[in-house]
C-alpha positions as CSV (number, residue, x, y, z in Angstrom):
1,X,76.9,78.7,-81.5
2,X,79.2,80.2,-83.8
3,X,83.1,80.6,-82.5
4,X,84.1,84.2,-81.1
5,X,85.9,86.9,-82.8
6,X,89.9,87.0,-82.4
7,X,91.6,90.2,-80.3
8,X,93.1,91.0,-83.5
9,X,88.9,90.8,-85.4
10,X,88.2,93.3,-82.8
11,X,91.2,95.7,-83.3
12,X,91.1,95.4,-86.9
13,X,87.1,96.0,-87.1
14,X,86.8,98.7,-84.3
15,X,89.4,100.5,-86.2
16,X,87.8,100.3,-89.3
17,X,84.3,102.1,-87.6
18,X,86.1,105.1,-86.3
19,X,88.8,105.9,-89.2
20,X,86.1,105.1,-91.8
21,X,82.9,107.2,-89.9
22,X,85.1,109.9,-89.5
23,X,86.1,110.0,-93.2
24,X,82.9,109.3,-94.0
25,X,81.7,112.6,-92.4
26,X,84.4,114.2,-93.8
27,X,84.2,113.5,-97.4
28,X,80.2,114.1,-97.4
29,X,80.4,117.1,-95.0
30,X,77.1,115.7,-93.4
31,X,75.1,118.1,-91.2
32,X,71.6,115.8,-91.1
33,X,70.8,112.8,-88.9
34,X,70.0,111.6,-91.7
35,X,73.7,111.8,-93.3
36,X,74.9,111.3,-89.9
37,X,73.0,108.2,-89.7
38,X,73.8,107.0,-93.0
39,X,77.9,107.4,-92.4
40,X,77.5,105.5,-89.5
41,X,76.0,102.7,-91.1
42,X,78.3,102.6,-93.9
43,X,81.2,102.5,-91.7
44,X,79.7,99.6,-89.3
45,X,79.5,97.7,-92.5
46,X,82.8,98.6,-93.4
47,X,84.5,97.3,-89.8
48,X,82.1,94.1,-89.8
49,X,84.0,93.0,-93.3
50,X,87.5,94.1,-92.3
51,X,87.0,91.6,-89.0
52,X,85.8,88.9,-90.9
53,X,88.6,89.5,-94.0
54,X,90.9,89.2,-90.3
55,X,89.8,85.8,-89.5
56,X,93.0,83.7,-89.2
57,X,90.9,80.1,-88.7
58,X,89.9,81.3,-92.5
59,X,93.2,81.9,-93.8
60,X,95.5,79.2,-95.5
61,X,99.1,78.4,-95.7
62,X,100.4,79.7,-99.0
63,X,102.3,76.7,-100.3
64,X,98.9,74.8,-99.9
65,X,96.9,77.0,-101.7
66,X,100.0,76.6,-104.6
67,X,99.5,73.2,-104.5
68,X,95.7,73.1,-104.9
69,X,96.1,75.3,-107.5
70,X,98.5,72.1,-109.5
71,X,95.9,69.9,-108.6
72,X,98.5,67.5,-106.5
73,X,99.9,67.5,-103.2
74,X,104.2,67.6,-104.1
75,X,104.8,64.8,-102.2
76,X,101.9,62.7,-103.9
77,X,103.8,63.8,-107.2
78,X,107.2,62.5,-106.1
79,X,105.9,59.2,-104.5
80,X,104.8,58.6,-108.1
81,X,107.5,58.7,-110.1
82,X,109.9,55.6,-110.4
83,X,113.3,55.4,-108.4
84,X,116.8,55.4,-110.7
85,X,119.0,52.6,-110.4
């Protein structure tokens, strides 16, 4: 069973439907159900990636994404090098 969406997923992605369908319909000046239809789509697929881009179990701590990025942990690094007399 995969986890539940956050409060802040749901915010963040219902947001995104409306401000995004009604620009949508806006911008293309859709009169059809057809362009109606398509806007709406569009915009559901625009909220479902804002939620998922809002995922804070996905999201790292910054100083350890800087350290993968070295290749070594800091402390690793210092427990290395030799002590000075």
């Amino acid at each position: 069973m995969p986890p539940r969406p956050t409060a802040a997923q749901l915010v963040y992605g219902s947001a995104a439907v409306v401000v995004s369908t009604l620009v949508l319909l806006l911008l293309t000046q859709a009169r059809s159900v057809a362009g109606v239809g398509f806007a709406a789509t569009a915009a559901l697929g625009i909220g479902v990636l804002v939620a998922l881009a809002a995922d804070p179990r996905r999201a790292s701590r910054p100083h350890e994404a800087a350290a993968a990025a070295r290749g070594s942990e800091p402390r690793a690094a210092a427990a290395e090098q030799p002590a000075h007399r």
